[in-house]
mmCIF file of the N, C-alpha and C atoms, coordinates in Angstrom:
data_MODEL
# 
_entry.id   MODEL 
# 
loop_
_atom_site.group_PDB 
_atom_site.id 
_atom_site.type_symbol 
_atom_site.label_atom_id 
_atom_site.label_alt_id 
_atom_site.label_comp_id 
_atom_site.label_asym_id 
_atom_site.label_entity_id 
_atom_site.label_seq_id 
_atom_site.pdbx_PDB_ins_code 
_atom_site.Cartn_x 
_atom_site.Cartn_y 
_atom_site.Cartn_z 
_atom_site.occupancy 
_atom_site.B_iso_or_equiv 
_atom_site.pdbx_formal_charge 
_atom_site.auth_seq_id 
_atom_site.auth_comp_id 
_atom_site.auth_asym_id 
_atom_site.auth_atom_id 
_atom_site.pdbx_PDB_model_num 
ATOM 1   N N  . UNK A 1 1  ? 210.550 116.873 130.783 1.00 0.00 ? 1  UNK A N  1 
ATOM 2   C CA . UNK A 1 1  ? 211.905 117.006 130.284 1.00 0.00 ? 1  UNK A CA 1 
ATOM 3   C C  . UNK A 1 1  ? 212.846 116.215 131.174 1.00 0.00 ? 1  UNK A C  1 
ATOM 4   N N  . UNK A 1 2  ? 213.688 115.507 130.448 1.00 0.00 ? 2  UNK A N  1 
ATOM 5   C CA . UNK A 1 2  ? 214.927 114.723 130.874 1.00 0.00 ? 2  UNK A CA 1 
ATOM 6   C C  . UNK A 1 2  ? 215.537 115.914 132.453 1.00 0.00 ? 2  UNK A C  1 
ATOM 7   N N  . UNK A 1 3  ? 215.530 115.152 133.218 1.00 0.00 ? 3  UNK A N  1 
ATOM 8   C CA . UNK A 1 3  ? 216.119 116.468 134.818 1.00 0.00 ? 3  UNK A CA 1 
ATOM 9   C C  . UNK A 1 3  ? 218.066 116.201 134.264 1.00 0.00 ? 3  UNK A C  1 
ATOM 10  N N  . UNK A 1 4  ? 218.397 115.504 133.835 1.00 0.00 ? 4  UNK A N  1 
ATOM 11  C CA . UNK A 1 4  ? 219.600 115.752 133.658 1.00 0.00 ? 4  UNK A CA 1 
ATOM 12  C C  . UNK A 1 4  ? 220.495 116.594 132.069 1.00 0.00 ? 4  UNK A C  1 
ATOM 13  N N  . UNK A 1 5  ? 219.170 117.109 131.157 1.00 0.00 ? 5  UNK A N  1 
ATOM 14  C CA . UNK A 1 5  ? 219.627 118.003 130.306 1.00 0.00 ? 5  UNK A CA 1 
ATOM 15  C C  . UNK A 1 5  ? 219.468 119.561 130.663 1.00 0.00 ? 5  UNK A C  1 
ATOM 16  N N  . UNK A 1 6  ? 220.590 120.021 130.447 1.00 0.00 ? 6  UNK A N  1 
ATOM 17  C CA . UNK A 1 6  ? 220.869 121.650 131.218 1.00 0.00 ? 6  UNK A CA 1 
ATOM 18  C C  . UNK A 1 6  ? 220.041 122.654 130.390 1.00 0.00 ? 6  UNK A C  1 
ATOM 19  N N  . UNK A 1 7  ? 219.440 123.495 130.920 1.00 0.00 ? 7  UNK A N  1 
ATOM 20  C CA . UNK A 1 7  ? 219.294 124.426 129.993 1.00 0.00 ? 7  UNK A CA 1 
ATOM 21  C C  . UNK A 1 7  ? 220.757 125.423 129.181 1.00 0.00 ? 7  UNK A C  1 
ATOM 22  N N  . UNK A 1 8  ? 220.766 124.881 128.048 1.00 0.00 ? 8  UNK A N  1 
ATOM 23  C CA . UNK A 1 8  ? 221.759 125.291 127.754 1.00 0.00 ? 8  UNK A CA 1 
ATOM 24  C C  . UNK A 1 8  ? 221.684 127.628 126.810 1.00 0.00 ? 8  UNK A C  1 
ATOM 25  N N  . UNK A 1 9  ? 220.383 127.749 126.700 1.00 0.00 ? 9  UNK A N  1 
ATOM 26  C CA . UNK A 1 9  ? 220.343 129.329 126.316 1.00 0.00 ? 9  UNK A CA 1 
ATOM 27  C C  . UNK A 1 9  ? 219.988 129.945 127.217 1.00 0.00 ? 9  UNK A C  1 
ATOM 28  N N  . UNK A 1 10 ? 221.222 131.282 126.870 1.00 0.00 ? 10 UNK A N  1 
ATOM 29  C CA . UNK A 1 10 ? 221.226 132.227 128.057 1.00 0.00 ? 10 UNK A CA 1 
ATOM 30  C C  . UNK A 1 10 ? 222.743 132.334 128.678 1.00 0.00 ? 10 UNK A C  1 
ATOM 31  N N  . UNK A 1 11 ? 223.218 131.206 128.801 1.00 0.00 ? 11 UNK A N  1 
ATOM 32  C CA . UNK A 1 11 ? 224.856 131.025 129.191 1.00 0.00 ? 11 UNK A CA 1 
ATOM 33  C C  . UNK A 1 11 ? 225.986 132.277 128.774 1.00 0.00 ? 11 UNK A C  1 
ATOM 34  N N  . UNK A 1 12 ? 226.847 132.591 129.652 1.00 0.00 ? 12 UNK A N  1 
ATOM 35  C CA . UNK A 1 12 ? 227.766 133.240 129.108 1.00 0.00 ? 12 UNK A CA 1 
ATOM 36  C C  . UNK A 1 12 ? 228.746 133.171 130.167 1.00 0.00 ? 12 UNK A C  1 
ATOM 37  N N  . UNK A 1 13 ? 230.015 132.687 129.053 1.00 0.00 ? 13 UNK A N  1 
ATOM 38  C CA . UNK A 1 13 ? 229.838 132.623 127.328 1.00 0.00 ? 13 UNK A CA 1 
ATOM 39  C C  . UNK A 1 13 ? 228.793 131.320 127.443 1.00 0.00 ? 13 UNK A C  1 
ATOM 40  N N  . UNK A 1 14 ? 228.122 131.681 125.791 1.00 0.00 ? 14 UNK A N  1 
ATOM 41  C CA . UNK A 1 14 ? 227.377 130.856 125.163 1.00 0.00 ? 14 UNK A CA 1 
ATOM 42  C C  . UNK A 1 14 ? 227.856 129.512 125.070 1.00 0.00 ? 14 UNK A C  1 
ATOM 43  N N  . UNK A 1 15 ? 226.868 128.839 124.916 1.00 0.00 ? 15 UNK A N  1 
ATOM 44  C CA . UNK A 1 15 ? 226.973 127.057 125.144 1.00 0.00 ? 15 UNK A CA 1 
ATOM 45  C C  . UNK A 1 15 ? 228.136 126.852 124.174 1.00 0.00 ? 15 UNK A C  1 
ATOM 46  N N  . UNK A 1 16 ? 229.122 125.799 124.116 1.00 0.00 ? 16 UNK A N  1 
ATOM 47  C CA . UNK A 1 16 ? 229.857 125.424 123.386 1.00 0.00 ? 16 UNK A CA 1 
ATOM 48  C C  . UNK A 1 16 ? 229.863 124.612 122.135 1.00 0.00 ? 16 UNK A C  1 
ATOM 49  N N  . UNK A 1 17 ? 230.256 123.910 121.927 1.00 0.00 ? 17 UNK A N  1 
ATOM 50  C CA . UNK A 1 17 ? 229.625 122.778 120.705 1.00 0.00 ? 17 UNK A CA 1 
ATOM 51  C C  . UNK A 1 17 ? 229.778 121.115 121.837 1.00 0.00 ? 17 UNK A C  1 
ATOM 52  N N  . UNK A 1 18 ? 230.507 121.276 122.363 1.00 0.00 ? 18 UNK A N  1 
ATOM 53  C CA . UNK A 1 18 ? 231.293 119.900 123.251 1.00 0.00 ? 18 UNK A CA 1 
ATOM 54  C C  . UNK A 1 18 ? 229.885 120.095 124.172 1.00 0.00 ? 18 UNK A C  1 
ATOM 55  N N  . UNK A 1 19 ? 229.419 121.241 124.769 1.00 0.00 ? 19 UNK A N  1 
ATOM 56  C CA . UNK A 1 19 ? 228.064 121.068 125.900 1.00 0.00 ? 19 UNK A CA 1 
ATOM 57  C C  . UNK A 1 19 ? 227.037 121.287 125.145 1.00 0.00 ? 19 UNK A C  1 
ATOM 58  N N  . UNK A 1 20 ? 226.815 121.565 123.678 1.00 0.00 ? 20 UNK A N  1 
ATOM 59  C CA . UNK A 1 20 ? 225.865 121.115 122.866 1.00 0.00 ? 20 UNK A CA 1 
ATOM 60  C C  . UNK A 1 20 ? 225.387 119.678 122.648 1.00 0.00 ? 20 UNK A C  1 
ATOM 61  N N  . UNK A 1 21 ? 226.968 119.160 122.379 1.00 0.00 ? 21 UNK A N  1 
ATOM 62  C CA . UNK A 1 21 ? 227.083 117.794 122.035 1.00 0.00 ? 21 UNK A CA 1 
ATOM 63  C C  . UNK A 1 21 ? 226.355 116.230 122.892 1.00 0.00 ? 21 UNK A C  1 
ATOM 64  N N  . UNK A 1 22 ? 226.993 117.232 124.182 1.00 0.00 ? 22 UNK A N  1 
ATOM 65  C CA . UNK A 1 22 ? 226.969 116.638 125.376 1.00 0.00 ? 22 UNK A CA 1 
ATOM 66  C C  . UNK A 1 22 ? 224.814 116.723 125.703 1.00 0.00 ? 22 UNK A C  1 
ATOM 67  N N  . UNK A 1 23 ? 224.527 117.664 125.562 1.00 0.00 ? 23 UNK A N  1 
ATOM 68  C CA . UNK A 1 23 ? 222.887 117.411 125.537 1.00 0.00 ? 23 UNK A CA 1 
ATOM 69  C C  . UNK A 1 23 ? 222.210 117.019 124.362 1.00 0.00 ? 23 UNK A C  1 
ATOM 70  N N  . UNK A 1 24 ? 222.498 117.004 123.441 1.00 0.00 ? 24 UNK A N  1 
ATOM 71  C CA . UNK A 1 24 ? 222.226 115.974 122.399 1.00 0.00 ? 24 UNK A CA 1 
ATOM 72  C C  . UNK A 1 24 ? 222.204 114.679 122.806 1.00 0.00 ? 24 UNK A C  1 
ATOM 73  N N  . UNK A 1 25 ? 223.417 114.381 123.122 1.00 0.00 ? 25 UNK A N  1 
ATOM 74  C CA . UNK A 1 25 ? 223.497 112.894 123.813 1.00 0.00 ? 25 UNK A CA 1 
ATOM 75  C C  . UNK A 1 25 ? 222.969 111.829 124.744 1.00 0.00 ? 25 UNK A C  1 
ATOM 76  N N  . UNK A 1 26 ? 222.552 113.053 125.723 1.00 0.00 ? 26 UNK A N  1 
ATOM 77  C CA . UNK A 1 26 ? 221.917 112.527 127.285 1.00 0.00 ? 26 UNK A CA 1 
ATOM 78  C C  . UNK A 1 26 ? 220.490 112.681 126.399 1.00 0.00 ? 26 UNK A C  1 
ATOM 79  N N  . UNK A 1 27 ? 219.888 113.796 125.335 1.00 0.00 ? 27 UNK A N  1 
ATOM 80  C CA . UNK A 1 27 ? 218.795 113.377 125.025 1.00 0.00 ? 27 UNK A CA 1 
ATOM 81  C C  . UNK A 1 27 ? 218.359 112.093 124.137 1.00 0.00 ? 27 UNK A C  1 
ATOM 82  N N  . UNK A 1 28 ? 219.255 111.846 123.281 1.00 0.00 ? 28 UNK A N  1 
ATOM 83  C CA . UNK A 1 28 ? 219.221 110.518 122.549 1.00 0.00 ? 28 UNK A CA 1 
ATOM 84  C C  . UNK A 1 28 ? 219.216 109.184 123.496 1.00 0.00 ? 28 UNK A C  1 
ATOM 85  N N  . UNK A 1 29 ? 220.032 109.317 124.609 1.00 0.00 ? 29 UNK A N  1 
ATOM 86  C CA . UNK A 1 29 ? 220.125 107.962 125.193 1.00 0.00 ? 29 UNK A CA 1 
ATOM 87  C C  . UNK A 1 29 ? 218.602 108.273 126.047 1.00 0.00 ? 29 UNK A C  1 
ATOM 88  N N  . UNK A 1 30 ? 218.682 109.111 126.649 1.00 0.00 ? 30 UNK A N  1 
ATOM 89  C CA . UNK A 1 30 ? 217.251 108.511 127.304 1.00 0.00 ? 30 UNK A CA 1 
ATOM 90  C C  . UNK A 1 30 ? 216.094 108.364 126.096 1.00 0.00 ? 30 UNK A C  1 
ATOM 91  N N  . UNK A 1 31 ? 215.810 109.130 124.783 1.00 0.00 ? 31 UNK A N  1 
ATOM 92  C CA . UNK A 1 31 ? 214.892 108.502 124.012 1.00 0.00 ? 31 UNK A CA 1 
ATOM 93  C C  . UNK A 1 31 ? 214.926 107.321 123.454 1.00 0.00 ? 31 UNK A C  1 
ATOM 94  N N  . UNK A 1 32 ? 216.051 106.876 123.700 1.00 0.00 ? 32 UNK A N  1 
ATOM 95  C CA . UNK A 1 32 ? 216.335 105.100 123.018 1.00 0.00 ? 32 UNK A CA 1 
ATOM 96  C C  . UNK A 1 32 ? 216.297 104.596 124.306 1.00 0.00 ? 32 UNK A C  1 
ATOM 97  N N  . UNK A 1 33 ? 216.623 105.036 125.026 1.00 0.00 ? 33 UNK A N  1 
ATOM 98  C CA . UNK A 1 33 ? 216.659 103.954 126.467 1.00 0.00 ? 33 UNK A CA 1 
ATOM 99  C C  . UNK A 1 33 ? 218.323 102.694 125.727 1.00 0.00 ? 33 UNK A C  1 
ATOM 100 N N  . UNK A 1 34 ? 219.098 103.537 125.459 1.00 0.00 ? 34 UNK A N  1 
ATOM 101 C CA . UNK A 1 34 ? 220.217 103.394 125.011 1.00 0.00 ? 34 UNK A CA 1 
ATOM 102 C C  . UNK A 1 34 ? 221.255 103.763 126.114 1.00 0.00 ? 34 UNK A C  1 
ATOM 103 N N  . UNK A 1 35 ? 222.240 103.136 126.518 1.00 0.00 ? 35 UNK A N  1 
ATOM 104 C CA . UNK A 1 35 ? 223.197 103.519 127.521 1.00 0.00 ? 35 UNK A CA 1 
ATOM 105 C C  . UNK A 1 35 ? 224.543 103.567 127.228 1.00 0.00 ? 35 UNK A C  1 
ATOM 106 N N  . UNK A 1 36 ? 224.426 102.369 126.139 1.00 0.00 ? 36 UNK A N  1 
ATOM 107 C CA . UNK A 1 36 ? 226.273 102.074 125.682 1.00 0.00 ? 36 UNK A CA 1 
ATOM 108 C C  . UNK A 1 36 ? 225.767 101.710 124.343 1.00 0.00 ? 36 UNK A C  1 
ATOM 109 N N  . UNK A 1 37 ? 226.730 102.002 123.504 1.00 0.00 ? 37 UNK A N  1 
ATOM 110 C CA . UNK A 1 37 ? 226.578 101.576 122.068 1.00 0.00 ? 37 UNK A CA 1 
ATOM 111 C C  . UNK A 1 37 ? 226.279 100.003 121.680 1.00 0.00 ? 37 UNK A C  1 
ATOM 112 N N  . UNK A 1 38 ? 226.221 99.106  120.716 1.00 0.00 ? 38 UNK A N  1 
ATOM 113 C CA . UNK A 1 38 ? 226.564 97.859  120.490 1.00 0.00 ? 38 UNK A CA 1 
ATOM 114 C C  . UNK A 1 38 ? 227.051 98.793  118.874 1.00 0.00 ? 38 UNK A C  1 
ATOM 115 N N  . UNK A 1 39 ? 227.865 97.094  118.423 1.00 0.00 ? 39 UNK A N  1 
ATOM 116 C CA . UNK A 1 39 ? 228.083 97.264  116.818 1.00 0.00 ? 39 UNK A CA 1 
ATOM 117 C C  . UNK A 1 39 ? 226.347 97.775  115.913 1.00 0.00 ? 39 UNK A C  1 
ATOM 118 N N  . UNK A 1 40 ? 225.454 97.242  116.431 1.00 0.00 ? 40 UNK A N  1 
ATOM 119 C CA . UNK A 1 40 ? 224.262 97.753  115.921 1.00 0.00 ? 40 UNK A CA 1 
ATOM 120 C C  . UNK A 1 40 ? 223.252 98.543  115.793 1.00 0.00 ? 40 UNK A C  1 
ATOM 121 N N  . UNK A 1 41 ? 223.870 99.467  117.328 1.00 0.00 ? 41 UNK A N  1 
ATOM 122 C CA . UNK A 1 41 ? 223.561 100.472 117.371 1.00 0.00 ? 41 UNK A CA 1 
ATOM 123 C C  . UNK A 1 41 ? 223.974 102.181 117.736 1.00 0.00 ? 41 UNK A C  1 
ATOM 124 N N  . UNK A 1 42 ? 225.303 101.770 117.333 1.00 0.00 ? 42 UNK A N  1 
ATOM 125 C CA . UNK A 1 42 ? 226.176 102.879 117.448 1.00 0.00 ? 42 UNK A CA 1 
ATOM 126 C C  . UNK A 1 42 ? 226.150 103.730 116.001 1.00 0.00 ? 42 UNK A C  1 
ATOM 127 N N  . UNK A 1 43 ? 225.908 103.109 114.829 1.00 0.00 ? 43 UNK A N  1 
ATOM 128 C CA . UNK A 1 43 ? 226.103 104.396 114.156 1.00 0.00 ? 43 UNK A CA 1 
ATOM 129 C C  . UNK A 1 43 ? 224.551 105.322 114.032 1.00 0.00 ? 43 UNK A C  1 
ATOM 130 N N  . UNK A 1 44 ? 223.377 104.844 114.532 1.00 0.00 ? 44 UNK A N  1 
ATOM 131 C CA . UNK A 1 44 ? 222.085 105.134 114.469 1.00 0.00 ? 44 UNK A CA 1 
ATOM 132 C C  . UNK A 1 44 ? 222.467 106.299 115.316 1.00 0.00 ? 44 UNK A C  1 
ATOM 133 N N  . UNK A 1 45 ? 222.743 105.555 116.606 1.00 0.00 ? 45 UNK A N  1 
ATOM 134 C CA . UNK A 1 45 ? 222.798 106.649 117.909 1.00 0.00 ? 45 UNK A CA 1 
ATOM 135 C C  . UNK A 1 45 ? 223.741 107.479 117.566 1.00 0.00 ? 45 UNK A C  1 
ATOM 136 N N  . UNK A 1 46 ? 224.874 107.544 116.646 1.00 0.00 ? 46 UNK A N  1 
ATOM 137 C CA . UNK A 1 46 ? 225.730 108.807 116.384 1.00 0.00 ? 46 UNK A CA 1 
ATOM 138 C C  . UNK A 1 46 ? 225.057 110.041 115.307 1.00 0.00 ? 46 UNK A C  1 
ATOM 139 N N  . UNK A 1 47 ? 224.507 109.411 114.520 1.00 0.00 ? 47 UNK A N  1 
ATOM 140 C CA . UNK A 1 47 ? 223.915 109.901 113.463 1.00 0.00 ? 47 UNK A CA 1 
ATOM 141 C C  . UNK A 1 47 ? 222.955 110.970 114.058 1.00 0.00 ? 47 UNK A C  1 
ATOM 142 N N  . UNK A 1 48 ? 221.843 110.328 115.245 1.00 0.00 ? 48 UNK A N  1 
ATOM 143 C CA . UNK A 1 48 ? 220.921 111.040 115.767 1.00 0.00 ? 48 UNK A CA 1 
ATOM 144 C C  . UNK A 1 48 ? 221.518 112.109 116.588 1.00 0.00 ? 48 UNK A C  1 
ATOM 145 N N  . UNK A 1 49 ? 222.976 112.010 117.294 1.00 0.00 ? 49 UNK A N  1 
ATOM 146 C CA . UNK A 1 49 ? 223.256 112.758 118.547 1.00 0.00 ? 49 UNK A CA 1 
ATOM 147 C C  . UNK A 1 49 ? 224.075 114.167 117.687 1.00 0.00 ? 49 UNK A C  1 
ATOM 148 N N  . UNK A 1 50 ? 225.005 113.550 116.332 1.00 0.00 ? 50 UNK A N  1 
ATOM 149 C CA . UNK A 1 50 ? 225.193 114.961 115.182 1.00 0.00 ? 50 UNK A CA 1 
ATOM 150 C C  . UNK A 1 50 ? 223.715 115.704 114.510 1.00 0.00 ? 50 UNK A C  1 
ATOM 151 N N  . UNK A 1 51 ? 222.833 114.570 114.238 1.00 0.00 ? 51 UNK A N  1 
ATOM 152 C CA . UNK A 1 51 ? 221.336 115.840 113.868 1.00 0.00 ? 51 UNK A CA 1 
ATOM 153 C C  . UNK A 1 51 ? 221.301 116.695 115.042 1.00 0.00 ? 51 UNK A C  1 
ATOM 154 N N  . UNK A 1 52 ? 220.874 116.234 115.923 1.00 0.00 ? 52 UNK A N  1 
ATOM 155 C CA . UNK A 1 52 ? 220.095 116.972 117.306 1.00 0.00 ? 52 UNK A CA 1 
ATOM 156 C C  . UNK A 1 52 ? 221.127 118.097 117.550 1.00 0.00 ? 52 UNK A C  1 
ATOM 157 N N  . UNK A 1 53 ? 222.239 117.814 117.662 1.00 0.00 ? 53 UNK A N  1 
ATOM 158 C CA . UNK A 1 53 ? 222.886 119.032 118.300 1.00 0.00 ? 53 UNK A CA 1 
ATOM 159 C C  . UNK A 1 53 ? 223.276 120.020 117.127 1.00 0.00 ? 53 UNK A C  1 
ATOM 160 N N  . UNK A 1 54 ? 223.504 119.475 115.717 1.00 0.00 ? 54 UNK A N  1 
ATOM 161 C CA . UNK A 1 54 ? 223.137 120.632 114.766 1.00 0.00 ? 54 UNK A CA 1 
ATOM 162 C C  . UNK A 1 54 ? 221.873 121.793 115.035 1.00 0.00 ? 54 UNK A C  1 
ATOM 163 N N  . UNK A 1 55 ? 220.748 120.565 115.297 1.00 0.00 ? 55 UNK A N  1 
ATOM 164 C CA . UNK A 1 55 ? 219.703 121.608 115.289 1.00 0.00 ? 55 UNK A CA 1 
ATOM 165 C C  . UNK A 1 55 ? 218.966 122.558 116.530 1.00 0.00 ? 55 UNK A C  1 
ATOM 166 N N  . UNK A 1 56 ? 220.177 121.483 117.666 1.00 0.00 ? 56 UNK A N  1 
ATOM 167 C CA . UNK A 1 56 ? 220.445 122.595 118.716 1.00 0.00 ? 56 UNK A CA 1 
ATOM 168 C C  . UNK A 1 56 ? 221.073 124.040 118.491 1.00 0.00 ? 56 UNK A C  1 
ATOM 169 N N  . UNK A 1 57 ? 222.414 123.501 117.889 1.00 0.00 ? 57 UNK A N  1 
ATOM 170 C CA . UNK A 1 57 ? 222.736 125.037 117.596 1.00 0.00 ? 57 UNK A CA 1 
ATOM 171 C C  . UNK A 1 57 ? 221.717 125.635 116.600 1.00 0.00 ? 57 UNK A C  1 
ATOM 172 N N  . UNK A 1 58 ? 221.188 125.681 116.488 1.00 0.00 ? 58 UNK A N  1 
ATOM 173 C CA . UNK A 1 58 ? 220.576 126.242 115.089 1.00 0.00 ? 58 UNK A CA 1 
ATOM 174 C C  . UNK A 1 58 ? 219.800 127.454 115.959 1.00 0.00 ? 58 UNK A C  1 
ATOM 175 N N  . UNK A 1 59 ? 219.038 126.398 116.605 1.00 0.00 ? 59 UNK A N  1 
ATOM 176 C CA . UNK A 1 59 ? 217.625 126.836 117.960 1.00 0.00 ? 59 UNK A CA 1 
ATOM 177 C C  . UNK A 1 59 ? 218.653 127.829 118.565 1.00 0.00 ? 59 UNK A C  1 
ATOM 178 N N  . UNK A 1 60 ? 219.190 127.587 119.329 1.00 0.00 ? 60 UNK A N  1 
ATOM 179 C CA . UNK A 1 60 ? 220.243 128.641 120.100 1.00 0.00 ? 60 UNK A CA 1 
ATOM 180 C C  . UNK A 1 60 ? 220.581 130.312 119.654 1.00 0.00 ? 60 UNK A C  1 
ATOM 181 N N  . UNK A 1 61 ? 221.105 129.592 118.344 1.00 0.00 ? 61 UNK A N  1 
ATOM 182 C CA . UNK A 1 61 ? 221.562 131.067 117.338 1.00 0.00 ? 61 UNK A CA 1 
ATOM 183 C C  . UNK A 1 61 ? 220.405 132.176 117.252 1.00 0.00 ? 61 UNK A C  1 
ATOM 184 N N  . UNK A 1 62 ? 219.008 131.935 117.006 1.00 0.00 ? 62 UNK A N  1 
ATOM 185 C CA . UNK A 1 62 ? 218.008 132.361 116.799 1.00 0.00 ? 62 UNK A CA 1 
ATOM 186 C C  . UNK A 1 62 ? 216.918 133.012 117.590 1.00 0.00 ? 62 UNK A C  1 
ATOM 187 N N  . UNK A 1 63 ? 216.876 132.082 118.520 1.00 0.00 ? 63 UNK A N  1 
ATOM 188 C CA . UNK A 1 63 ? 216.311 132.078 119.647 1.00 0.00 ? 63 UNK A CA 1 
ATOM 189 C C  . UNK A 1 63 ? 216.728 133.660 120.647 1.00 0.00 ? 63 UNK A C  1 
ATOM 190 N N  . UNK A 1 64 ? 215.601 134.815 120.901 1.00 0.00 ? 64 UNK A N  1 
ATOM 191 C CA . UNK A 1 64 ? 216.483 135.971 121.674 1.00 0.00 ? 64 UNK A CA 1 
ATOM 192 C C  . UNK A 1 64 ? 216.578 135.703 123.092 1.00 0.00 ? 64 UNK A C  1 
ATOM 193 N N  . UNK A 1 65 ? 217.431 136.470 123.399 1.00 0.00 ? 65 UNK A N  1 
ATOM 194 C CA . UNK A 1 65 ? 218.484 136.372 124.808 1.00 0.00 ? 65 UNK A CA 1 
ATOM 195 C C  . UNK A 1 65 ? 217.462 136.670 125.958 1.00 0.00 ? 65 UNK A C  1 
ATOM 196 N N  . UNK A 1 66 ? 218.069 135.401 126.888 1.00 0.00 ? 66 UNK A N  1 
ATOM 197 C CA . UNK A 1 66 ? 217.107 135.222 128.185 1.00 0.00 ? 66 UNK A CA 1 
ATOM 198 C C  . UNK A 1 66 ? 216.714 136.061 128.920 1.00 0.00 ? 66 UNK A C  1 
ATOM 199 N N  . UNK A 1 67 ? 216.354 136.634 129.551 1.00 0.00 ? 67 UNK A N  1 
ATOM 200 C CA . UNK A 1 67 ? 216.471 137.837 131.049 1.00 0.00 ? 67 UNK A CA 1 
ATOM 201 C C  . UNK A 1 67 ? 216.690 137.347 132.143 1.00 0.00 ? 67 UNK A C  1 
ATOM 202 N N  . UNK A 1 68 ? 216.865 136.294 131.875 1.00 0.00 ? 68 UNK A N  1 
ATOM 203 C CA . UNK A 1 68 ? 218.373 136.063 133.743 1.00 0.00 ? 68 UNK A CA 1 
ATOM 204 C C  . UNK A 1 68 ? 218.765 134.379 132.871 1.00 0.00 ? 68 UNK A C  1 
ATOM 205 N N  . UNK A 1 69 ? 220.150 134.111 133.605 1.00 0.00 ? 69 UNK A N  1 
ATOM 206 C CA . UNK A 1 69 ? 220.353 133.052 133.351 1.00 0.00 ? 69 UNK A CA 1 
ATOM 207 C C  . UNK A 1 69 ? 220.039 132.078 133.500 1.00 0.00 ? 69 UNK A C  1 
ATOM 208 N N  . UNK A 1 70 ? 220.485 130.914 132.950 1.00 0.00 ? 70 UNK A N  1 
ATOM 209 C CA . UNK A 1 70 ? 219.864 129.639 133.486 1.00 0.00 ? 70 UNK A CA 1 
ATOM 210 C C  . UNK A 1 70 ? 220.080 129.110 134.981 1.00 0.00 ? 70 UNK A C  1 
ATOM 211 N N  . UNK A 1 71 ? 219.089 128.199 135.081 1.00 0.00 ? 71 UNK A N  1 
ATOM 212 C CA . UNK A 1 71 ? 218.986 128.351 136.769 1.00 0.00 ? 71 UNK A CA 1 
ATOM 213 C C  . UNK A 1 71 ? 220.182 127.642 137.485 1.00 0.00 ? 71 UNK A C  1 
ATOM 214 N N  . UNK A 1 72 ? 220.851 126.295 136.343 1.00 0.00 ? 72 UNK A N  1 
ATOM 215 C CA . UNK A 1 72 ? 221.811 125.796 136.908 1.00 0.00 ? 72 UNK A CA 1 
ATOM 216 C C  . UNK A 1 72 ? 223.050 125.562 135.485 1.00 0.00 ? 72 UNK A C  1 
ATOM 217 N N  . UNK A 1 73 ? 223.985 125.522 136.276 1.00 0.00 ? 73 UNK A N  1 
ATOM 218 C CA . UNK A 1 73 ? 224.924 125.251 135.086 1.00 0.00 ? 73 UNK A CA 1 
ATOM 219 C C  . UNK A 1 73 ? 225.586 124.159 134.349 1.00 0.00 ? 73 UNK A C  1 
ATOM 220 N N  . UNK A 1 74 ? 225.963 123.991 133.272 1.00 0.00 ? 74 UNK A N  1 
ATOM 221 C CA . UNK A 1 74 ? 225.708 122.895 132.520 1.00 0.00 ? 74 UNK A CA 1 
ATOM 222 C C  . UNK A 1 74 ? 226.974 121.939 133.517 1.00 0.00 ? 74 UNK A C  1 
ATOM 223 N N  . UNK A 1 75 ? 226.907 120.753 133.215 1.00 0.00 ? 75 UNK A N  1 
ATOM 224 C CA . UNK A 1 75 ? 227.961 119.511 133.379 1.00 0.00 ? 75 UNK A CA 1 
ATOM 225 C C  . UNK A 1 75 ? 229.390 119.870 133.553 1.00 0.00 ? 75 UNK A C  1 
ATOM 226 N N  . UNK A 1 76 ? 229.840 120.453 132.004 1.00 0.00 ? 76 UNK A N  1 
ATOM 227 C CA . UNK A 1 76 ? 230.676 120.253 131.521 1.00 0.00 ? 76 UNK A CA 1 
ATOM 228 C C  . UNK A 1 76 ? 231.743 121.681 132.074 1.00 0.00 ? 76 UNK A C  1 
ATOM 229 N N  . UNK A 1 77 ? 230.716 122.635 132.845 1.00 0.00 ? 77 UNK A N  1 
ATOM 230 C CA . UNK A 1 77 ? 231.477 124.220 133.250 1.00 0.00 ? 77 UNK A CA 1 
ATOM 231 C C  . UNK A 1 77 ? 231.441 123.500 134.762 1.00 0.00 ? 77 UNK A C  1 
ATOM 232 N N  . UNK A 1 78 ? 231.027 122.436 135.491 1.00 0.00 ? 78 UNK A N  1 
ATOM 233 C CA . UNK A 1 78 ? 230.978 122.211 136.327 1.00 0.00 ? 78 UNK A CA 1 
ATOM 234 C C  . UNK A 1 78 ? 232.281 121.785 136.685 1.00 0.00 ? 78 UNK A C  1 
ATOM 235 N N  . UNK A 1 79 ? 232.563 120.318 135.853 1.00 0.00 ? 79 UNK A N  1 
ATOM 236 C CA . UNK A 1 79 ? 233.579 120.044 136.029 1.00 0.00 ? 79 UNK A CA 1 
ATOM 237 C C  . UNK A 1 79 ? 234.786 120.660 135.759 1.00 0.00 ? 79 UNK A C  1 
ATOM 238 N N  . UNK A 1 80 ? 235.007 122.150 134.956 1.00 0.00 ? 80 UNK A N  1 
ATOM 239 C CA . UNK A 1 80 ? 236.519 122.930 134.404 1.00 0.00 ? 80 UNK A CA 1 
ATOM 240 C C  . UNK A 1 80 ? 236.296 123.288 135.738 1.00 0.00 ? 80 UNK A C  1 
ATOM 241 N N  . UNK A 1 81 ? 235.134 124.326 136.623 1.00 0.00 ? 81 UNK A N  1 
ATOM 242 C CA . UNK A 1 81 ? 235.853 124.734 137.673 1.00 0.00 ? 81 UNK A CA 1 
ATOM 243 C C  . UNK A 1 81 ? 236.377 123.863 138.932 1.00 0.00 ? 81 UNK A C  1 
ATOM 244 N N  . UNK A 1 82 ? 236.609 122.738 138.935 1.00 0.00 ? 82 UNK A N  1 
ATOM 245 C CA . UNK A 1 82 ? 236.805 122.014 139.649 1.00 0.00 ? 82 UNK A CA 1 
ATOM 246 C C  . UNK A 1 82 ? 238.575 121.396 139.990 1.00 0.00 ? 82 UNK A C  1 
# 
């Protein structure tokens, strides 16, 4: 597994859609080995990063509740407390 996607179930509060979004993303670019868009490959890579994190949340919703939290916290709670 990618070391820079968070475990995002288990969180509370629960993952957001923006730190959903946000690991969707880091997973698409490292499976393309994609870093920055071009005109030719930006709407592929958008297309893939709205599936994935749909079906992130999906996984999330369903999925039952952890017995301790995740070990580290996502990106995006990193930087608000800051």
């Amino acid at each position: 597994m990618c070391r820079n996607i968070t475990t995002l179930r288990g969180l509370e509060p629960p993952a957001t859609d923006e730190e959903i979004e946000a690991a969707a993303r880091q997973y698409v670019r490292k499976v393309s080995g994609v870093r920055a868009t071009s005109a030719t490959t930006e709407a592929a890579i958008e297309r893939a990063v709205e599936e994935i994190a749909a079906i992130t949340a999906e996984l999330l919703a369903v999925l039952p509740p952890r017995k301790a939290p995740p070990p580290t916290e996502p990106p995006l709670r990193r930087l608000a407390r800051t």
